[in-house]
C-alpha positions in Angstrom: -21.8 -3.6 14.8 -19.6 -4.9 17.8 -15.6 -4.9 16.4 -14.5 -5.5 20.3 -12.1 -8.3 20.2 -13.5 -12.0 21.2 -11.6 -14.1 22.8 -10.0 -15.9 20.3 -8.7 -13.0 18.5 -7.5 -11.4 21.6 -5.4 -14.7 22.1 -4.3 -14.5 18.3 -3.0 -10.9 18.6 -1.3 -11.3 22.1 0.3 -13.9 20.1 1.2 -12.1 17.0 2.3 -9.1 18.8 5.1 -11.1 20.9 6.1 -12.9 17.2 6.7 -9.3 15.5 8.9 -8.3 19.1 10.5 -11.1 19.2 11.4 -12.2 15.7 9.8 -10.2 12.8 11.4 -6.8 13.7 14.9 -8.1 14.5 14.9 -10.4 11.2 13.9 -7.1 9.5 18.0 -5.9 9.5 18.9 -9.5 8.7 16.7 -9.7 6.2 18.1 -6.4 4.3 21.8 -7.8 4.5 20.4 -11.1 3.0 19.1 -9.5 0.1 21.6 -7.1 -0.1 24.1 -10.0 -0.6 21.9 -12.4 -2.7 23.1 -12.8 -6.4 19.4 -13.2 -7.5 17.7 -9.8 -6.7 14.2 -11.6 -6.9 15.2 -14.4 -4.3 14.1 -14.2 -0.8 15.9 -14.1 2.4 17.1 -17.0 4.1 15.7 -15.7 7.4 12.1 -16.2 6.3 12.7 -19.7 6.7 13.2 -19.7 10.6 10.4 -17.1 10.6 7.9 -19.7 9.1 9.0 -22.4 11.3 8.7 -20.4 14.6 4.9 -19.2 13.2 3.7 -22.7 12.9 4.9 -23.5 16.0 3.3 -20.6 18.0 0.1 -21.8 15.9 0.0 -18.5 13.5 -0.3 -20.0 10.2 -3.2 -19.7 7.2 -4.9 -17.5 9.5 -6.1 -15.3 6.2 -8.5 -18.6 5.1 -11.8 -18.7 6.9 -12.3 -22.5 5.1 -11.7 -24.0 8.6 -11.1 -27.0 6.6 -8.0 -25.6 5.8 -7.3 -22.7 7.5 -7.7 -21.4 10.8 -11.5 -20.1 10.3 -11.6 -17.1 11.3 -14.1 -13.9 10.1 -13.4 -11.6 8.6 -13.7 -9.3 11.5 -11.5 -11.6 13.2 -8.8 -11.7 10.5 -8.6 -7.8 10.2 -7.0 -6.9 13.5 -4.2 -9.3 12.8 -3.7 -8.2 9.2 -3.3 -5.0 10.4 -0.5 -6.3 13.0 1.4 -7.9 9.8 1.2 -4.6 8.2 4.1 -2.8 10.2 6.4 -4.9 8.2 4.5 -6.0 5.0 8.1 -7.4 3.3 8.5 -10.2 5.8 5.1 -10.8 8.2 2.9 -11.5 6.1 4.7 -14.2 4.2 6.1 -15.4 7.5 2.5 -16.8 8.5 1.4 -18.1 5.0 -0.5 -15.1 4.7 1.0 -13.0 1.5 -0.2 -12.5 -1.9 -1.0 -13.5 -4.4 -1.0 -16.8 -2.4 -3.9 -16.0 0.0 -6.2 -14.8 -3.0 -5.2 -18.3 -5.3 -5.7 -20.4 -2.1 -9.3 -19.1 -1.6 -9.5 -19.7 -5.3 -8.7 -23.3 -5.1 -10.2 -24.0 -1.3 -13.5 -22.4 -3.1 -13.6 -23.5 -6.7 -11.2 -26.2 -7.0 -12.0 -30.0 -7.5 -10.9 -32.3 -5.2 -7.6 -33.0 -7.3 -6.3 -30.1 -8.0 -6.6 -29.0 -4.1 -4.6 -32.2 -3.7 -2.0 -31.5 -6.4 -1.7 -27.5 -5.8 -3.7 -26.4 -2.5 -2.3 -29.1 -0.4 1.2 -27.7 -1.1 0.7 -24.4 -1.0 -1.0 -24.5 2.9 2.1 -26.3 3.5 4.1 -23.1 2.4 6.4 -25.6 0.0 5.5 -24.0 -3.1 4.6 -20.7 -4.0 2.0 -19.4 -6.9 1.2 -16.0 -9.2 -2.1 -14.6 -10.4 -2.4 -13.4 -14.2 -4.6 -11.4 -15.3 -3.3 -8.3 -16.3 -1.8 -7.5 -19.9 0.1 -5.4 -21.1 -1.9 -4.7 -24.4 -5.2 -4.0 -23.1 -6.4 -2.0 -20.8 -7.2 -4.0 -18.1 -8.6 -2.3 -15.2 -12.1 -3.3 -17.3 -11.4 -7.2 -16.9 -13.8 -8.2 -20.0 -11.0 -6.4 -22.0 -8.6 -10.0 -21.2 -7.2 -11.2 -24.7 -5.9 -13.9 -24.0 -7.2 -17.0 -25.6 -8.1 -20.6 -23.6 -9.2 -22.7 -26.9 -10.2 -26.5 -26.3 -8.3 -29.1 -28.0 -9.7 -32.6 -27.3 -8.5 -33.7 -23.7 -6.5 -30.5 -23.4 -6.8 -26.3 -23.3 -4.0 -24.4 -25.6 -3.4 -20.8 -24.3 -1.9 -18.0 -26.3 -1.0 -14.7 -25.1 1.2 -12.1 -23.1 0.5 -11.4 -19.2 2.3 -8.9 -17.0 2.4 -7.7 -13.5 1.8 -11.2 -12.9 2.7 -11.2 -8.9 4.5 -14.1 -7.5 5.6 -15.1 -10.7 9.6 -14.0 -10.3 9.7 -16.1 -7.1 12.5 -18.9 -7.0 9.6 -20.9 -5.3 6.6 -20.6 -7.9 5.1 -23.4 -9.1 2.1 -23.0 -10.3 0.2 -20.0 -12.2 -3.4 -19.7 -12.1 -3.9 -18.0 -15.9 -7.2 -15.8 -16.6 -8.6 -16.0 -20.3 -10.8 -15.7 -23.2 -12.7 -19.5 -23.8 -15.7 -17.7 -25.6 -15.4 -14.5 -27.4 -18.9 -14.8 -28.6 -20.3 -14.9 -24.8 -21.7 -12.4 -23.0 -18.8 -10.1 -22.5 -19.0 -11.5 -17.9 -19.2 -15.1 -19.9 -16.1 -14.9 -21.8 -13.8 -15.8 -19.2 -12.3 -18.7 -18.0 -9.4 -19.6 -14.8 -6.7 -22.3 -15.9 -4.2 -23.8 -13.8 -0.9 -23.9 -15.7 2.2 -25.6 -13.8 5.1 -22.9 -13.7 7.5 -25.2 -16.0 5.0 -26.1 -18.8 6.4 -25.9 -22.5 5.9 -22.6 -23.8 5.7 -20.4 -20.8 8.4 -17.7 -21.0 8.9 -15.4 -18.5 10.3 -12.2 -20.5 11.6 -9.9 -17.6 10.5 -8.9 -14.2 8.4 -5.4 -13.5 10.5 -3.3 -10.9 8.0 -1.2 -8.9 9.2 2.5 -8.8 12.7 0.9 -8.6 11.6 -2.0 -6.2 11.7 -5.7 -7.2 8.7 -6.0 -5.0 10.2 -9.4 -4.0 8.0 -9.8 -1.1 4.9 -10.1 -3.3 7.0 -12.6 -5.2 7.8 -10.4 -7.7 6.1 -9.1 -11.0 6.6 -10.9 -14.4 5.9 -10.2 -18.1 5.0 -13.8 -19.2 4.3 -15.0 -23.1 2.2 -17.8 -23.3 2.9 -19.7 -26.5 0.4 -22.8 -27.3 1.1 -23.7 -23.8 -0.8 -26.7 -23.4 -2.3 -28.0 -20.4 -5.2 -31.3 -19.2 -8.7 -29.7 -19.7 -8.8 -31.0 -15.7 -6.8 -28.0 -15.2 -9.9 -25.6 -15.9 -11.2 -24.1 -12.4 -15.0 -24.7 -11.7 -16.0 -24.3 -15.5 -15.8 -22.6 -18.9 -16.9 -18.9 -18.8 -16.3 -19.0 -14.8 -13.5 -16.7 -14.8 -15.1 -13.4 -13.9 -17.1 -14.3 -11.2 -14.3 -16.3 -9.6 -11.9 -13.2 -9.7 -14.3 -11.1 -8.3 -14.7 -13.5 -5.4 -11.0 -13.6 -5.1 -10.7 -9.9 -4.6 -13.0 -9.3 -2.1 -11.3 -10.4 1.1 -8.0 -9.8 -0.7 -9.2 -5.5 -0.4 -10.0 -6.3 3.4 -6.3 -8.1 3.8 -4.5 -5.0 2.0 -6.6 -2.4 3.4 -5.6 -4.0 7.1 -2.3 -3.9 6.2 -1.7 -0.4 4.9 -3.4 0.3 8.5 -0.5 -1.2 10.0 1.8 0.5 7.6 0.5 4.2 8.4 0.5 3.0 12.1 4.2 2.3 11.6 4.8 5.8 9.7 2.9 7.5 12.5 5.5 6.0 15.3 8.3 6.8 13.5 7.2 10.0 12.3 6.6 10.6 16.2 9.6 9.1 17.3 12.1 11.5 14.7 10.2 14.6 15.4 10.9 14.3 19.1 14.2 13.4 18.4 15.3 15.8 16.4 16.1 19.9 17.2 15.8 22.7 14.1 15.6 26.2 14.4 16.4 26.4 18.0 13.5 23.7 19.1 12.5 20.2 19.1 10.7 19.2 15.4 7.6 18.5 17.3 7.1 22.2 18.8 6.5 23.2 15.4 2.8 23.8 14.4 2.8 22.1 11.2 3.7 18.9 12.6 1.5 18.9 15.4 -1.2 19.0 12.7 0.5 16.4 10.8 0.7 14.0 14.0 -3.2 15.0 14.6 -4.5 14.9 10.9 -2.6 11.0 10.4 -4.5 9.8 13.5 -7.7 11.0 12.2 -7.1 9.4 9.3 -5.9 6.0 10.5 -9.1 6.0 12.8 -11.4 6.6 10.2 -9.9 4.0 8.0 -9.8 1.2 10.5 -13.3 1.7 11.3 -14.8 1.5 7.6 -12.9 -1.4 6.9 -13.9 -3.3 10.1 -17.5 -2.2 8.6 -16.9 -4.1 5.4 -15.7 -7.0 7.3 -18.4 -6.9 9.3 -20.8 -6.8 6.4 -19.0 -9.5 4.3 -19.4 -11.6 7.0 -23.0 -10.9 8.1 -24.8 -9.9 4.2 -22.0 -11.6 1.8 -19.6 -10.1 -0.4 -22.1 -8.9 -3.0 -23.8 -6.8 0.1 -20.9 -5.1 1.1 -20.1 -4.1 -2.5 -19.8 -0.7 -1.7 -18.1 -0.7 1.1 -14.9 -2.7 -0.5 -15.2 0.0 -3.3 -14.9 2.6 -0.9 -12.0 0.9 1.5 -10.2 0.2 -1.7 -10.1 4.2 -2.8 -9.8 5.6 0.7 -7.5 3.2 2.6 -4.2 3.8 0.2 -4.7 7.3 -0.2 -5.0 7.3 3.9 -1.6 5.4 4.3 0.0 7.5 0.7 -0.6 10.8 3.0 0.5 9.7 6.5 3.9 8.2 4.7 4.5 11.0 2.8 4.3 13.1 6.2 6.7 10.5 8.1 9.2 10.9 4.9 9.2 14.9 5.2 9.7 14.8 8.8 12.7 12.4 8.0 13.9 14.6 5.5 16.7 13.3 2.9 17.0 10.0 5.5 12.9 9.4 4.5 13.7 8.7 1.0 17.2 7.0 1.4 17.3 2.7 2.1 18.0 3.7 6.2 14.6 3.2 6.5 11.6 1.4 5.2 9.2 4.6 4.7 10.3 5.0 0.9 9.4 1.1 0.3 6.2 1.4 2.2 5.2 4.9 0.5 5.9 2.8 -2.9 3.6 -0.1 -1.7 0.7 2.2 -0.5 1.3 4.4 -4.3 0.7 1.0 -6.6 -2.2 -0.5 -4.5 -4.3 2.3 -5.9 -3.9 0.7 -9.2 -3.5 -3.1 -8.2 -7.3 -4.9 -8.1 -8.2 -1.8 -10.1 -7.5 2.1 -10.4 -9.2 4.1 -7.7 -11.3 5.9 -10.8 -12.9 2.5 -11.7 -14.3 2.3 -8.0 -15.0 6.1 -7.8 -17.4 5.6 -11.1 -18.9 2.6 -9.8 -19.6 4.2 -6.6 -20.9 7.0 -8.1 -23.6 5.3 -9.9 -24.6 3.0 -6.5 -25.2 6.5 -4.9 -26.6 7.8 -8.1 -29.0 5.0 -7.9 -30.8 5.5 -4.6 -31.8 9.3 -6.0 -33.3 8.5 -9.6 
């Protein structure tokens, strides 16, 4: 395993790095008054839009799709180190370059599975960063960190599908911008239970979609993930041409989708412990108590030395599963995603909560972004599935090689 930087990545981060310097951080104030001001608390800052022109024209946009057909082709391994760079400031970065979910994971859906029409009707557009899209899956009467559990029915009327049911935590669905929702649902009840399944494409304004209310996340609108609906679906009626790759398809399709999605997050809650670590650094040496500086004192010396451990360790197994998804598949580096996807939040929960103690009352006020970040890091060990889920799974992988 080599994760040196080639020479294309090298060029890519140089490039990213003087983006966040130059415009990212600074919008980052901006951005906060924006929102701050804005009468819809789902809506998005106006800054984002000079952000998304100045990516495209330094040439960092799509880089999350490694279809080079319609994104920039890159590896895994390549993508990760720039993730990680969009990760000190998750709320704006990552949307800036076209690279936020749920997009990214309903792109890859679409660049993968999708016929040649509904890539021209909905891929097309969302490249292009004109419309935005939500994923939904989970429901709010099931429990649905087992995905077979999905009620939600997708029956066949003639030329069309009819769905009925309630979704929530449907992210990207609050967005001002969203125009299409790709649905997850039951087609055949009598299937095997990984055959039941079935992907729709239902536009955003289609008769009968109701979106009940938008989920706050520990008190966050979680805007930048284009929010978190509650939607009823009520004999919403869409062209059977709407179904992606085929009846009974839906499983296997949402486990492709969450794949690279883990390595993307993973990356970015890097980035966001890297940011916790500087600015736990920078306040500690700032800052006097007790008759000495904050970082004299023993415990956070062992703070500062246990994040970096941390950090390291993290980056390194998820450059692993990069590695491995790109050399032996997906379906080889199984494990390994598991395992990113339980250690990498509770890597970047600890180091925040650190920074926020060394911040004191100022860590959990709005002066600074550690309290959002903490709350990203806390739900992604739910979001794509509860850390238990993996831990069991893992379990019986290891179990496995021994009986």
């Amino acid at each position: 395993m080599d994760f040196a930087h080639d020479a294309r990545t090298e060029d890519l981060r140089g490039r990213l790095l003087a983006f966040m310097a130059e415009h990212v951080h600074p919008a980052e104030p901006v951005a906060a008054a924006q929102l701050a001001a804005a009468a819809d608390p789902w809506a998005r800052p106006a800054v984002l839009a000079d952000l998304k022109a100045e990516a495209r024209r330094r040439g960092l946009w799509n880089l999350f799709l490694p279809d080079a057909e319609h994104g920039a082709g890159l590896t895994n391994v390549q993508y990760a180190p720039l993730a990680e760079i969009t990760g000190h400031s998750p709320h704006l970065a990552p949307e800036a370059l076209n690279c936020a979910a749920p997009d990214t994971g309903n792109m890859e859906v679409l660049a993968q599975f999708g016929t040649p029409e509904q890539r021209r009707r909905w891929l097309r557009p969302l490249l292009d960063g004109e419309i935005r899209s939500a994923f939904c899956m989970t429901e709010p009467d099931v429990a649905s960190s087992d995905a077979t559990n999905i009620a939600t029915r997708v029956e066949r009327d003639g030329d069309h599908y009819v769905i009925n049911g309630r979704k929530w935590w449907s992210s990207g669905a609050m967005n001002p911008d969203c125009a299409i929702l790709v649905v997850m649902g039951r087609t055949d009840p009598t299937a095997d239970r990984h055959r039941q399944q079935s992907m729709i494409l239902v536009p955003r304004d289609t008769p009968g979609v109701t979106v009940r209310r938008g989920m706050h996340v520990f008190g966050y609108t979680d805007a930048s993930h284009g929010g978190h609906a509650e939607i009823d679906f009520t004999d919403v009626r869409v062209p059977a041409a709407n179904l992606v790759a085929g009846e009974g398809e839906g499983f296997a399709i949402a486990q492709a989708r969450l794949g690279p999605g883990r390595v993307h997050h993973c990356m970015r809650l890097i980035g966001m412990a890297e940011r916790a670590l500087e600015l736990l650094c920078r306040r500690v040496t700032a800052r006097t108590a007790f008759g000495r500086p904050l970082a004299d004192q023993g415990v956070v010396r062992e703070w500062i030395a246990e994040s970096r451990v941390r950090i390291e360790q993290s980056r390194l197994l998820v450059l692993k599963t990069a590695w491995l998804m790109d050399t032996v598949g997906n379906k080889g580096a199984h494990t390994e995603i598991q395992a990113i996807k339980v250690g990498t939040p509770l890597m970047a929960e600890w180091v925040l909560d650190k920074a926020i103690q060394a911040h004191g009352a100022a860590g959990v006020s709005q002066d600074h972004p550690l309290a959002e970040l903490w709350a990203s890091a806390r739900t992604l060990r739910l979001a794509d599935g509860p850390d238990e889920v993996h831990r069991v799974s893992l379990a019986k992988r290891e179990l496995r090689r021994h009986t």
